[in-house]
C-alpha positions as CSV (number, residue, x, y, z in Angstrom):
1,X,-125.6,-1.2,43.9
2,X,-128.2,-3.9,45.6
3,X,-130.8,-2.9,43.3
4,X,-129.1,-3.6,39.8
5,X,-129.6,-6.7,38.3
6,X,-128.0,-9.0,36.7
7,X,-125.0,-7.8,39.7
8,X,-123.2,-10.6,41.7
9,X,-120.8,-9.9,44.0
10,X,-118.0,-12.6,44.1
11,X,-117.0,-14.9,46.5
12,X,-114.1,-14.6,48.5
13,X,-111.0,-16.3,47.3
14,X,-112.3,-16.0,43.6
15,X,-110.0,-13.4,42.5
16,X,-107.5,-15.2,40.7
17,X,-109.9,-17.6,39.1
18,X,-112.2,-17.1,36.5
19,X,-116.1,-17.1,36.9
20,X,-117.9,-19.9,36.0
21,X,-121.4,-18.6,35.1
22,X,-122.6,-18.9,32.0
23,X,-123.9,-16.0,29.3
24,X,-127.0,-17.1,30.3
25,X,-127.1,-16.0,33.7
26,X,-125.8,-13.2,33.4
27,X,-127.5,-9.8,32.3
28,X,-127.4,-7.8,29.2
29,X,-124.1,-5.2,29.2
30,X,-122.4,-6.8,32.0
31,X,-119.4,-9.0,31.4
32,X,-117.2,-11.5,32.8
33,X,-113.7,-11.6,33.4
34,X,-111.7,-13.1,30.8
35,X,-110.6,-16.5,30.1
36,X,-107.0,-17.1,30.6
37,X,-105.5,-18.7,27.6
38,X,-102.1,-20.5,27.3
39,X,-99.9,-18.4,26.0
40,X,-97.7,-19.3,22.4
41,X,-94.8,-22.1,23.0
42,X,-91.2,-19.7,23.3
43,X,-87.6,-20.7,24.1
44,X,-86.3,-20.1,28.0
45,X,-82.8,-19.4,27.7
46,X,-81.6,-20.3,31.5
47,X,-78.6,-18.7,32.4
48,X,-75.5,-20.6,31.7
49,X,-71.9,-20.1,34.4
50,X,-69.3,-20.9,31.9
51,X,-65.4,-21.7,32.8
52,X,-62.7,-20.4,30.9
53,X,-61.1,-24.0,30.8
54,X,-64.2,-25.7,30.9
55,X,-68.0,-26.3,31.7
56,X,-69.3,-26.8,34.9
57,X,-70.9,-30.3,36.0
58,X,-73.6,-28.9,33.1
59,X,-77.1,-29.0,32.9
60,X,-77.4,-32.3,32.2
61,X,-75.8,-33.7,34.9
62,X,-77.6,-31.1,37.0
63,X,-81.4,-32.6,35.8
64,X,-79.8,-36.1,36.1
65,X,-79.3,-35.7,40.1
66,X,-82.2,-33.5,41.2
67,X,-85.1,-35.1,42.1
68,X,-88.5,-34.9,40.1
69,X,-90.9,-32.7,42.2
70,X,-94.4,-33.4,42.2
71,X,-96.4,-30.9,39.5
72,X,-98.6,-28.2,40.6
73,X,-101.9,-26.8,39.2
74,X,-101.6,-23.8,38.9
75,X,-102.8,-20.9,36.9
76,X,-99.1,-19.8,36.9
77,X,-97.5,-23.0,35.5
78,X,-94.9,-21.0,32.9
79,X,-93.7,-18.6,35.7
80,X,-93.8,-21.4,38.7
81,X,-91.8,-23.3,36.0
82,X,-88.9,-20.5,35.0
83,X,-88.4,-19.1,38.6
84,X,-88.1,-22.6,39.9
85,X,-85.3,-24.2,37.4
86,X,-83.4,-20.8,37.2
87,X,-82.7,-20.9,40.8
88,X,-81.9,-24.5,41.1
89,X,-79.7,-24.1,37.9
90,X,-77.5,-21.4,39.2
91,X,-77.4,-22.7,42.7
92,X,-76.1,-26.1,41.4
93,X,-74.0,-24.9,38.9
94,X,-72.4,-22.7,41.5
95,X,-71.6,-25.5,43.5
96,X,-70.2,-28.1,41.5
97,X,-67.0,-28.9,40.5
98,X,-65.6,-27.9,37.2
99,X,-65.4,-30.6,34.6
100,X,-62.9,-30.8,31.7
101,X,-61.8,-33.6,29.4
102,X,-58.6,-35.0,30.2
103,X,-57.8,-37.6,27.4
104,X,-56.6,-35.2,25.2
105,X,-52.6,-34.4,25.0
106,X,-51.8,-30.7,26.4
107,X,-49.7,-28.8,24.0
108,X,-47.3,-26.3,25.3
109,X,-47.3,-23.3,23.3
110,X,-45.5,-20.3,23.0
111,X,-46.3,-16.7,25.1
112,X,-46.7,-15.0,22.4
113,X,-49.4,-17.6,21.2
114,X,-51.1,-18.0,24.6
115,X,-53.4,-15.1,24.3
116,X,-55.1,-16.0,21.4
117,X,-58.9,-17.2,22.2
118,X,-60.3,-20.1,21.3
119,X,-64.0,-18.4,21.3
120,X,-64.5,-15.1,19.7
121,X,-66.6,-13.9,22.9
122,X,-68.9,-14.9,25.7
123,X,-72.2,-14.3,23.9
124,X,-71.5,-16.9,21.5
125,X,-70.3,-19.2,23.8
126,X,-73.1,-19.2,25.6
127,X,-75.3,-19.2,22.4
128,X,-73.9,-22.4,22.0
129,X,-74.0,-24.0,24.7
130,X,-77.8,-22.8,25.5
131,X,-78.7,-24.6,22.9
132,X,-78.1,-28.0,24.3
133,X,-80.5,-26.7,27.0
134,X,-83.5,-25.7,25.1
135,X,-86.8,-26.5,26.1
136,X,-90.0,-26.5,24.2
137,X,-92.9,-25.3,27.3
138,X,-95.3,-25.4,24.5
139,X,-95.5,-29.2,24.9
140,X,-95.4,-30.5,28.4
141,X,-94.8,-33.9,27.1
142,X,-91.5,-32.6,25.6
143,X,-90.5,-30.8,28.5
144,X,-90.9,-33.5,30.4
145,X,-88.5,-35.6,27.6
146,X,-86.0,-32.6,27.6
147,X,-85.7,-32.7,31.7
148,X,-85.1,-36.4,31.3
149,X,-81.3,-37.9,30.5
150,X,-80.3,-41.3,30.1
151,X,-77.1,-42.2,31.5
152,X,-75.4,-43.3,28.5
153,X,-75.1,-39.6,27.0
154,X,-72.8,-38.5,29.9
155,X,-69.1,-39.6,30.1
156,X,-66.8,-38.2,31.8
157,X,-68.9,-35.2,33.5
158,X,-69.3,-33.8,30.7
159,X,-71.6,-33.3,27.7
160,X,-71.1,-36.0,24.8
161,X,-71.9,-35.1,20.8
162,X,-71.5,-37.4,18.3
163,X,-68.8,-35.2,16.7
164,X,-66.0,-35.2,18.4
165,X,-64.1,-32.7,16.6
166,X,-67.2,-30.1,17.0
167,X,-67.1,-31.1,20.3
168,X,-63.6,-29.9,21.1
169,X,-64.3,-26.7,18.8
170,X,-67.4,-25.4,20.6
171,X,-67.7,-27.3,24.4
172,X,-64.1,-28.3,25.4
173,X,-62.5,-24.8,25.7
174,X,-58.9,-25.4,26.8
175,X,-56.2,-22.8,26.2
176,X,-53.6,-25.1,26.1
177,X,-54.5,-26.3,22.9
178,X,-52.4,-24.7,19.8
179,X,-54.3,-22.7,17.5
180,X,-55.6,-23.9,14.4
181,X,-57.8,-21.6,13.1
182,X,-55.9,-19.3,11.2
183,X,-58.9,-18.1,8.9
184,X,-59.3,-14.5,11.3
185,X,-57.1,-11.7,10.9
186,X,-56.2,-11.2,14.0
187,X,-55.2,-14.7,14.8
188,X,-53.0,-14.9,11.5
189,X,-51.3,-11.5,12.6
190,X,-50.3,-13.3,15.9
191,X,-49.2,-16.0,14.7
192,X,-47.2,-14.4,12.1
193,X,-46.0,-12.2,14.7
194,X,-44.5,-15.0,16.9
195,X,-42.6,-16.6,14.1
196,X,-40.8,-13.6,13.8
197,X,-40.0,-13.0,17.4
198,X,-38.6,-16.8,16.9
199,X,-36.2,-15.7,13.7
200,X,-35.0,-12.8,15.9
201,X,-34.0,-15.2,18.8
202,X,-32.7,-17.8,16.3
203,X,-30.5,-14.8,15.4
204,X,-29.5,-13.6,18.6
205,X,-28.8,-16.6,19.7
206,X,-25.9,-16.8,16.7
207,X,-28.0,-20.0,15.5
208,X,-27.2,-19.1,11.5
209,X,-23.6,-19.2,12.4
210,X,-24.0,-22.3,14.2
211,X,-25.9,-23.9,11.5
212,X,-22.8,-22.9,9.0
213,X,-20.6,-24.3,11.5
214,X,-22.3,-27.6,11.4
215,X,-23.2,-27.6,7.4
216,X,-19.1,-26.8,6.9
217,X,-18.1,-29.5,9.0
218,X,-20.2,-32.4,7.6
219,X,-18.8,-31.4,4.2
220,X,-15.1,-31.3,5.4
221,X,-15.7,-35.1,6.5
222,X,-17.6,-36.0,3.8
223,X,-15.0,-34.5,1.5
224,X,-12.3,-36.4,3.4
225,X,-14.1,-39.4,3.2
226,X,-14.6,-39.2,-0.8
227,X,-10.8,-37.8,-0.6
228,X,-10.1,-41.7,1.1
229,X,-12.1,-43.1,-1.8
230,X,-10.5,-41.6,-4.3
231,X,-6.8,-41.9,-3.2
232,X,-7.9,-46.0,-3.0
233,X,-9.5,-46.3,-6.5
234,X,-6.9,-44.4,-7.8
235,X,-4.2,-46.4,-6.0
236,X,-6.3,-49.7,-6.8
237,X,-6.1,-49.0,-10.7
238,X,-2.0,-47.7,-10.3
239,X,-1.4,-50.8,-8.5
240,X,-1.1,-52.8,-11.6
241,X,1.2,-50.1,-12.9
242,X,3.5,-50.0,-9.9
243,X,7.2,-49.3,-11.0
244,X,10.0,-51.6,-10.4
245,X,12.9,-51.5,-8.5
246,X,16.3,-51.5,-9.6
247,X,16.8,-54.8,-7.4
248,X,13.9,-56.5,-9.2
249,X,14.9,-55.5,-12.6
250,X,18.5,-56.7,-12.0
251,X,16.8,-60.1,-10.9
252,X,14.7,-60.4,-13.9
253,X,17.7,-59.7,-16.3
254,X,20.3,-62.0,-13.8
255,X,17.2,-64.7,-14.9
256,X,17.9,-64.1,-18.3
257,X,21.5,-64.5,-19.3
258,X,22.2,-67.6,-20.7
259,X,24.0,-68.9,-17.6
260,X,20.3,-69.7,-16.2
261,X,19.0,-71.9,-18.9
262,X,19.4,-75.7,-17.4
263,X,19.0,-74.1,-14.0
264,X,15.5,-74.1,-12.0
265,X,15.3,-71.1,-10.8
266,X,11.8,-72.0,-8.6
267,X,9.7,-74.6,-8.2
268,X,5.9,-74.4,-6.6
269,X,5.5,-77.0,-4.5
270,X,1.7,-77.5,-4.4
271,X,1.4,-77.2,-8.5
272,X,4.4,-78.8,-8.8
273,X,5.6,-76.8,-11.4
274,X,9.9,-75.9,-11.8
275,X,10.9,-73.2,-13.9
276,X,14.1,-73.3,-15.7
277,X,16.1,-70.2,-16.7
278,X,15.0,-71.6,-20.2
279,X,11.3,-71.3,-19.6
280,X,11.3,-68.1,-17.8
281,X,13.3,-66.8,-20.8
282,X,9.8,-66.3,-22.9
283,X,9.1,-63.8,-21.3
284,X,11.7,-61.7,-22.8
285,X,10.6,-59.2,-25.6
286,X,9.1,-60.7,-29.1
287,X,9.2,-64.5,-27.4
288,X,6.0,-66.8,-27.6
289,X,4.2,-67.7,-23.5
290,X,5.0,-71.4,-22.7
291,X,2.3,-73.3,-20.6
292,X,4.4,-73.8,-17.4
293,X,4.7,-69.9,-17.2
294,X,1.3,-69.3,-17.8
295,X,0.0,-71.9,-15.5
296,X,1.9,-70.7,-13.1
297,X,1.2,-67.3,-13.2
298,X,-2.7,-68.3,-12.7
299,X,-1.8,-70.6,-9.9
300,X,0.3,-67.0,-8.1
301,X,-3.1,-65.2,-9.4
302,X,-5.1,-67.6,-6.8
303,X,-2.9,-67.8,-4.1
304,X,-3.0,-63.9,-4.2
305,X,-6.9,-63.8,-3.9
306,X,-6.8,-66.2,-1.1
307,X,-4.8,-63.6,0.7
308,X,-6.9,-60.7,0.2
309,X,-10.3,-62.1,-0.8
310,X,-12.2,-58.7,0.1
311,X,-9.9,-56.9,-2.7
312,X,-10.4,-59.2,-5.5
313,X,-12.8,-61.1,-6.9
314,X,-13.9,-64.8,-6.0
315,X,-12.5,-66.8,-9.7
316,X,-11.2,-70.1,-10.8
317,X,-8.6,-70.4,-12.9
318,X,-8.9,-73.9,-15.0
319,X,-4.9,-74.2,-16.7
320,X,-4.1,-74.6,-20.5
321,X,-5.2,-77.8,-20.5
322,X,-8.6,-77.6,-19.5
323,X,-10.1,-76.9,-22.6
324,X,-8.0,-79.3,-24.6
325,X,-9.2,-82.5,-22.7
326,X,-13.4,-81.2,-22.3
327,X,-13.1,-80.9,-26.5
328,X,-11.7,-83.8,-27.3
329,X,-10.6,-83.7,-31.3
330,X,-11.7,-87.4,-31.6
331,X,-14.5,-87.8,-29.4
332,X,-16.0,-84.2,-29.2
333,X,-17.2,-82.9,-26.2
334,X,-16.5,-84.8,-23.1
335,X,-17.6,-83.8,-19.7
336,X,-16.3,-87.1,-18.1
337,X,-13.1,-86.2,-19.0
338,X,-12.7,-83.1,-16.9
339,X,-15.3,-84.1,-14.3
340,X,-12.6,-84.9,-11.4
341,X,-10.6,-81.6,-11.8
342,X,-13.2,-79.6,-9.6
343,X,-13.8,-82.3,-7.1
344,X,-14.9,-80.1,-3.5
345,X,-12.1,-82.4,-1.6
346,X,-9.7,-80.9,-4.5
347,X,-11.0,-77.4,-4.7
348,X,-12.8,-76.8,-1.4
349,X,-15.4,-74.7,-3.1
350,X,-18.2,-75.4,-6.1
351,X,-17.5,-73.3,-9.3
352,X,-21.3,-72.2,-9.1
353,X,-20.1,-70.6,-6.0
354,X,-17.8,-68.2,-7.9
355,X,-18.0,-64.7,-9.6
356,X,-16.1,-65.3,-12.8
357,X,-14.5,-69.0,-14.5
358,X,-11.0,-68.2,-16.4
359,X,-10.5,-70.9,-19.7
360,X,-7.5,-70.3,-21.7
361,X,-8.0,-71.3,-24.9
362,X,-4.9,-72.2,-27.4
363,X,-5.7,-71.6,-31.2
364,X,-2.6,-73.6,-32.3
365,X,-0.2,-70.5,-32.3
366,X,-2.6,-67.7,-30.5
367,X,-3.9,-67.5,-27.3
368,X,-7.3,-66.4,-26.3
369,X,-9.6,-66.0,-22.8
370,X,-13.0,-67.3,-22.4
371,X,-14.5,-66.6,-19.2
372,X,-17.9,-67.7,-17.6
373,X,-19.3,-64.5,-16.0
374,X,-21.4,-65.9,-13.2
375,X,-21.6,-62.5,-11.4
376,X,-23.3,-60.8,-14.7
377,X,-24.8,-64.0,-16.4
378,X,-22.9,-63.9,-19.6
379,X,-20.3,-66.4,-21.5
380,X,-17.6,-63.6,-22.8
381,X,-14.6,-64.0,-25.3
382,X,-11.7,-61.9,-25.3
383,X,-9.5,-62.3,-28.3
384,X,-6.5,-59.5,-28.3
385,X,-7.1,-60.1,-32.4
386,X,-11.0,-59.3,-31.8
387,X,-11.8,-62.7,-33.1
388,X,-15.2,-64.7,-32.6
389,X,-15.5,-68.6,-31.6
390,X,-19.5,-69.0,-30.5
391,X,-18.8,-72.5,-30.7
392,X,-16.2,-72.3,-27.7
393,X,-18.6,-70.2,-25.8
394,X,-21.7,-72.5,-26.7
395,X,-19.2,-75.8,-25.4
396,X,-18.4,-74.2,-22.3
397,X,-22.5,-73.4,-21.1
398,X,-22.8,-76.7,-21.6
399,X,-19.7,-77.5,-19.8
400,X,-21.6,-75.0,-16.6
401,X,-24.8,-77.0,-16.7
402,X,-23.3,-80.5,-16.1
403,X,-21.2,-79.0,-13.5
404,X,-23.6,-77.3,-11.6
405,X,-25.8,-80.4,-12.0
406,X,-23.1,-82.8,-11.3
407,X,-21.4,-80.8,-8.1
408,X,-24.1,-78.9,-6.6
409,X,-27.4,-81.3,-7.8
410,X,-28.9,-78.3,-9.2
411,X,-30.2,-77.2,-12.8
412,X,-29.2,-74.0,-13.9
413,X,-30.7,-72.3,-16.8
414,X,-28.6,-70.1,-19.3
415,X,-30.5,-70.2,-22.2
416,X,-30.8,-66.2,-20.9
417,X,-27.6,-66.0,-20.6
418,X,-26.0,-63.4,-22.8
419,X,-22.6,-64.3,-25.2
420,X,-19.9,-61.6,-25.3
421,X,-17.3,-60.9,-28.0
422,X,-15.7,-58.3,-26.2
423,X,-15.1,-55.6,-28.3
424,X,-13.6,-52.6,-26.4
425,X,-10.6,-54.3,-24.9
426,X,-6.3,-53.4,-25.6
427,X,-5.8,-54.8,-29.2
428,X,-2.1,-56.7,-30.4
429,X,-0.6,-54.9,-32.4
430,X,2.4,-57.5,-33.1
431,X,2.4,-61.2,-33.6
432,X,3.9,-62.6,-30.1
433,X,2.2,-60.6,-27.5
434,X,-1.2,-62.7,-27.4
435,X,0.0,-64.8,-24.4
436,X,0.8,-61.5,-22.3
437,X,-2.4,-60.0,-23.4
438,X,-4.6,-63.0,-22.3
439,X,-2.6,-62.8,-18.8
440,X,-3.5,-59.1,-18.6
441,X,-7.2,-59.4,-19.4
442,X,-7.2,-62.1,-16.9
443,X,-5.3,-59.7,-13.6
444,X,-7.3,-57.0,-14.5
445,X,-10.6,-58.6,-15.0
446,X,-9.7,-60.9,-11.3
447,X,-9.6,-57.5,-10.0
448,X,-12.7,-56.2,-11.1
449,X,-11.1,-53.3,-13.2
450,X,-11.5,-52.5,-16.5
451,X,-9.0,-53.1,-19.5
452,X,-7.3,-49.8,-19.5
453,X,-3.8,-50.9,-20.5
454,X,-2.7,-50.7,-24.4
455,X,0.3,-52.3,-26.3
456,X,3.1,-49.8,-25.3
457,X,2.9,-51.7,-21.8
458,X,3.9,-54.8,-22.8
459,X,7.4,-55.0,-22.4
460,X,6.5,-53.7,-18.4
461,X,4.3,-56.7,-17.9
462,X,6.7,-59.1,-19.3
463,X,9.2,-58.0,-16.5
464,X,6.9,-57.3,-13.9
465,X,5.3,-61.1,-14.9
466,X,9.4,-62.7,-14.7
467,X,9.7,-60.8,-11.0
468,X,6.1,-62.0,-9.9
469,X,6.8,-65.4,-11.0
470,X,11.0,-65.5,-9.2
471,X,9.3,-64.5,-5.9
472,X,6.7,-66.9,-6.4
473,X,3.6,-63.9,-5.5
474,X,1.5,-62.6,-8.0
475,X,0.9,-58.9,-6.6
C-alpha cells in the first residue's frame, strides 16, 4: 500500500485519539476517523441501599466526607465518572451506620396493624429517594454544585426537607408509626379488620357485662343520693307541718284556762319580755296577735337561725315598733330615730350583710309584712288582704340607703331595685287571722320555702305558735 497516496499510516499510541490533519492534506476519497462529540446531558440513577427503618448515612453525608479527587482528561470522562461514584457509593453506604430520626414519639400499635406498609414497594422508594441524588453531567459546573453540601442541610445524619410532614411520609420509614393513610383498600380492610378482632375480645373478655355492671351501679348511687335529697326537701317543707303531741297540746290548753291569766308563764331574759297567761291567751281561735307575742316569736325565730345557720336563712327581724318610730306621724320620716337599733356592738352583724329584712307593719287593726329582699334585690309586700302600700316600700329603700351609708360607709343603689306586691301568697279568709298570717309568711319565707299553707291551717299554727313560745324555741 506504499504507493497510494494520500495514505498515512498512524503513529503508535494514536488509536484512541482523533487525527489532527486537516481536509487539506489529505487526498480525495479517503477519510478520517470521526470526531468524538459529547454526548446529550441524561440522569445517572446511582443505586440506592435502603433500610426498612431507615436510610443509611445517605448520599449526602457520603459526598460530605470523601475527598475531592483531582479531575482527569480523558476522552472517557462520563464512564470514568459513573464507574467511579457507583463504587464508592455502595462501598460507603455498605459501611455505615444506619441513621433514623429519633425525636419523634414511637407508637405501639396493634399485631394486627403492624404489617401494614408505610411504602407501597421498593421501586417507589427508591424513586424517591433517587431523586435527592440526581445529577445533571450535561453541565460540569452543576455537577460539581450537586457533589457539593453545606453543612447546614444535614442534621441528625440524615437528609433535611423543608417539609417536615413530607419528610416523615417519604424518607423517615418507621414501622412503629400508626397508620394514617386510610385512602387504599387494602389498608382500610386491615384496619377495619383489627377493630373487629378488638369487639370480639371486648366480648370474650365479658367487657359488655362489665360495662352494665358499672352503668347499674352508678345509677343505684345516684338514685340513693337524689332518694337522700328528696326525703330532706320533703322533710324540710313537712317540718313546718310536724304534728303535736298529746303532752304539748295539753300544755298549750293548761296555758289557757283562766287560772293562768295574772300568771307569767315565761319570761326571755335577753328581750326581756314576760308573758302572762293573759297574753298568751290571743292566740286562742278568732283572738287579735298582741305585740309581746309577736315580738317574741321573732326574737325565738333568731335565736333558732343562730342554731342552725346553714338551714335557714341569714334575716333580721326589726319588732312592731320599728316602723312606727322611722315614720313618725308628726315629723315624717326619721332615720335618727331608729339609727341606734342596729348598732354592730348591739347586733354583731351590718344589715347589708343579710339575705332578707323582716318590718312588721301595723295598719291600726291589720297586720302586714314588708320585707327588704337583699338576696333578690327587691322591696316586697305581703298583705294576707292583697293590699298595696308603695309608700311603705318607697320609706323603707330610703330607710336601706342611710343605713348602709351610715353602718357600712357605703352607697348602695336601688333605684333598680324591683317593688313586690306579692300576689300568690295564702289569703285571710276571716277578720282576726292577719297576725298569724304575717308570722307564717315570715317562718316560711326565714326558711327559704315558699307559701304553701292556706287558711284551714290556722288553728294548727296558733297551737303550735302557744307551744313554741312556753318552751321558749321557735322550731
Amino acid at each position: 500500500m506504499e504507493g497510494v497516496s494520500g495514505y498515512h499510516k498512524p503513529s503508535a499510541g494514536c488509536e484512541n485519539s482523533s487525527f489532527s490533519h486537516s481536509p487539506k492534506a489529505m487526498a480525495p476519497g479517503n477519510y478520517r476517523y470521526p470526531e468524538v462529540k459529547t454526548p446529550l446531558p441524561r440522569q445517572v440513577h446511582a443505586p440506592s441501599p435502603v433500610r426498612r427503618f431507615g436510610l443509611s448515612s445517605c448520599t449526602r453525608q457520603i459526598r460530605r466526607n470523601r475527598s475531592p479527587r483531582p479531575r482527569q482528561d480523558s476522552g472517557n470522562a462520563l464512564g470514568d465518572f459513573i464507574s467511579r461514584n457507583h463504587n464508592s457509593l455502595k462501598r460507603d453506604a455498605l459501611d455505615s451506620p444506619v441513621c433514623y430520626r429519633t425525636d419523634r414519639e414511637v407508637i405501639d400499635v396493634d399485631d394486627e396493624l403492624s404489617d401494614v406498609e408505610l411504602i407501597s414497594d421498593d421501586t417507589s422508594t427508591e424513586a424517591d429517594f433517587v431523586q435527592n441524588v440526581d445529577m445533571d453531567v450535561g453541565d460540569e459546573a452543576e455537577k460539581e454544585n450537586e457533589l457539593s453540601l453545606e453543612d447546614d442541610d444535614l442534621e441528625y445524619g440524615s437528609v433535611m426537607v423543608h417539609d417536615e410532614s413530607e419528610a416523615y411520609s417519604s424518607l423517615v420509614l418507621n414501622r412503629s408509626r400508626p397508620v394514617t393513610d386510610v385512602s387504599g383498600f387494602e389498608a382500610y380492610r386491615k384496619a377495619l379488620k383489627s377493630a373487629e378482632t378488638r369487639t370480639s375480645k371486648l366480648k370474650d373478655r365479658g367487657f359488655a357485662g362489665f360495662l352494665k355492671e358499672r352503668c347499674l351501679a352508678l345509677l343505684r348511687s345516684l338514685r340513693s343520693l337524689w332518694l337522700q335529697d328528696e326525703e330532706l326537701i320533703e322533710y324540710v317543707q313537712r317540718e313546718p307541718f310536724l304534728p303535736l303531741s298529746k303532752e304539748d297540746e295539753k300544755a298549750v290548753k293548761h296555758a289557757f284556762s283562766a287560772n293562768n291569766i295574772q300568771n307569767i308563764l315565761v319570761t326571755h331574759e335577753n328581750s326581756n319580755i314576760d308573758i302572762t297567761g293573759e297574753t298568751l291567751r290571743c292566740l286562742k281561735p278568732g283572738q287579735w296577735l298582741n305585740d309581746e307575742v309577736i315580738n317574741l316569736y321573732l326574737v325565738l325565730l333568731k335565736e333558732r337561725e343562730a342554731r342552725e345557720p346553714k338551714k335557714f336563712l341569714k334575716c333580721h327581724f326589726f319588732n312592731t315598733f320599728f316602723f312606727t318610730k322611722l315614720v313618725n306621724s308628726g315629723t315624717g320620716y326619721n332615720y335618727g330615730a331608729v339609727r341606734r337599733w342596729t348598732s354592730m356592738k348591739k347586733l354583731g352583724y351590718h344589715l347589708i350583710d343579710c339575705d332578707k329584712i323582716f318590718i312588721p307593719i301595723h295598719m291600726n287593726i291589720h297586720w302586714t309584712l314588708a320585707v327588704i329582699n337583699i338576696k333578690d334585690r327587691k322591696f316586697q309586700y305581703l298583705d294576707s288582704f292583697k293590699g298595696r302600700e308603695p309608700r311603705i316600700l318607697d320609706t323603707l329603700a330610703r330607710y336601706f340607703v342611710d343605713e348602709v351609708r351610715d353602718k357600712s360607709e357605703v352607697e348602695v343603689d336601688v333605684s333598680q331595685w324591683r317593688q313586690e306586691f306579692v300576689q300568690d301568697l295564702p289569703e285571710q279568709r276571716n277578720g282576726f287571722d292577719c297576725g298569724m298570717f304575717m308570722l307564717k309568711y315570715l317562718d316560711f319565707y326565714s326558711r327559704g320555702l315558699d307559701l304553701c299553707f292556706t287558711q284551714e291551717q290556722m288553728p294548727y299554727f296558733r297551737v303550735r305558735t302557744a307551744k313554741e313560745i312556753l318552751q321558749l324555741k321557735a322550731e
